[in-house]
Structure formats: C-alpha cells, structure tokens
N, C-alpha and C positions, 0 to 999 in steps of 0.2 A: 504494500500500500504506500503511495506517494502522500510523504505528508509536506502539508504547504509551507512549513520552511525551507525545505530540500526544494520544494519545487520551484520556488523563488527566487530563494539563495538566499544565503543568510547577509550578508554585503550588498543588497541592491537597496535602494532606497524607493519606498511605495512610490514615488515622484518620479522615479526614473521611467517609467512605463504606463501605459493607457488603452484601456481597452477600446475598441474598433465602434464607433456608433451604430454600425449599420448590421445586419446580417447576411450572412453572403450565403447560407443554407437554409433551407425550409425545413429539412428533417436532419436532427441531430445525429444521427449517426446511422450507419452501416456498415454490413458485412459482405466482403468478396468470398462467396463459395461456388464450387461446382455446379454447373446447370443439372440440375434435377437432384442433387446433393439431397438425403435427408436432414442434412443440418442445417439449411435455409429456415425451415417451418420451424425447427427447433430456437434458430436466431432471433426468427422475427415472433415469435409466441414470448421470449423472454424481453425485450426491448418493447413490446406494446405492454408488458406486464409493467416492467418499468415506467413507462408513462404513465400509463391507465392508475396507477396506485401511487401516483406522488413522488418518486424515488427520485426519477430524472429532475424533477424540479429541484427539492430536498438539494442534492448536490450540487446541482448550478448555484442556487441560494448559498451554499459552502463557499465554493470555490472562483462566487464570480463578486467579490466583495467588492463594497464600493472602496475604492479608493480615498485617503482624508485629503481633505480641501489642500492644495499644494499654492506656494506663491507664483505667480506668472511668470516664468522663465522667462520670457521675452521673446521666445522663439518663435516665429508664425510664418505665413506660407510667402514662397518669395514670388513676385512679379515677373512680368516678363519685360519689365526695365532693367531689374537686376539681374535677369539672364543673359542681356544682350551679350556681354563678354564672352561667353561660354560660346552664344550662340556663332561671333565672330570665330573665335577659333577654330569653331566645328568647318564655317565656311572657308576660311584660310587653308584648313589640315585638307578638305575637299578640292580647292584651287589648286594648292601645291603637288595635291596626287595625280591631279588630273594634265598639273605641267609635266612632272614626270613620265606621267605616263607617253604623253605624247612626243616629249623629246627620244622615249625609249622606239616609239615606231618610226622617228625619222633615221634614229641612228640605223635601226635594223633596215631600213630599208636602202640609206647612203650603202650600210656593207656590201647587201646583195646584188646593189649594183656594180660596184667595186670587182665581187667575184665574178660576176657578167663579161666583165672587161678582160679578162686575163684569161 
C-alpha cells in the first residue's frame, strides 16, 4: 500500500505542485485483458462494485486533498510578446538550415559537373 508521504515525498512542498482543473477521462479507470478473457466480467463486476458502494469516491476524497492556500509565486502564463525571441530563433535556426542546405546542392552539383568535364 502506497502511503501518501512516500507518494509525495517527504521534501516536496504542498506548493510545489497543483492538481489539473479539468478532466481529461470520463471513466476512472480500466483494464487491458484478452478478448473474451474471463477476467474482463470478473474486472468490471469489481470496479462497478467499487463505484456503486462508495469506495472509489472514499479514496479520491483521501488522496485528492485540497491543497493549503499557497502565496502567488508570480508565475503565470507567458504571451506571445514574450515568445517572440524564441520565436526568432526558431526562424533564424530555419533560415540558416535552409542556406545550408542549398549551398550543399550547389556544391554537389558544381562537382558533378567538374566530373563531367574530365
């Protein structure tokens, strides 16, 4: 059994970390078995049991604690004024591949004329 200091760590600060607003699944969990496996029926008869009686809630309730009020790090989402830098470099590292590359087919192509001649 995973207890929640271990699974945390003992050295992280509540504030280091934040849980997701959103949900990105509709049903909390499942199982990869065999097609026609009898432990499919066996899976999903214990995981509806677990919903249908509380459990799955019960432990969400454990393990999905709220977090204490933390002070504003300052940190927030950055703009695309503050990207332009990046975004120049990306086009520069683009430009420069794209000189090379082209100086690379004039050379190959100066050689092969070269060996044409001879």
């Amino acid at each position: 059994m995973i207890i929640e200091s271990e699974f945390y760590g003992h050295d992280i600060d509540p504030c280091d970390y934040s849980m997701l607003p959103k949900r990105f699944f509709t049903f909390p969990a499942g199982f990869a078995v065999k097609k026609g496996s009898p432990l499919a029926t066996l899976f999903n008869r214990a995981l509806l049991t677990t919903i249908n009686t509380g459990v799955l809630r019960r432990i969400k309730r454990r393990w999905e604690k709220r977090k204490p009020d933390c002070l504003d790090s300052g940190v927030s989402a950055m703009t695309v004024k503050q990207m332009t830098s990046a975004f120049l470099l990306l086009a520069l590292g683009l430009g420069l591949a794209a000189f090379i590359a082209g100086c690379e087919k004039l050379w190959k192509k100066k050689r092969e004329r070269r060996r044409t001649l001879f």
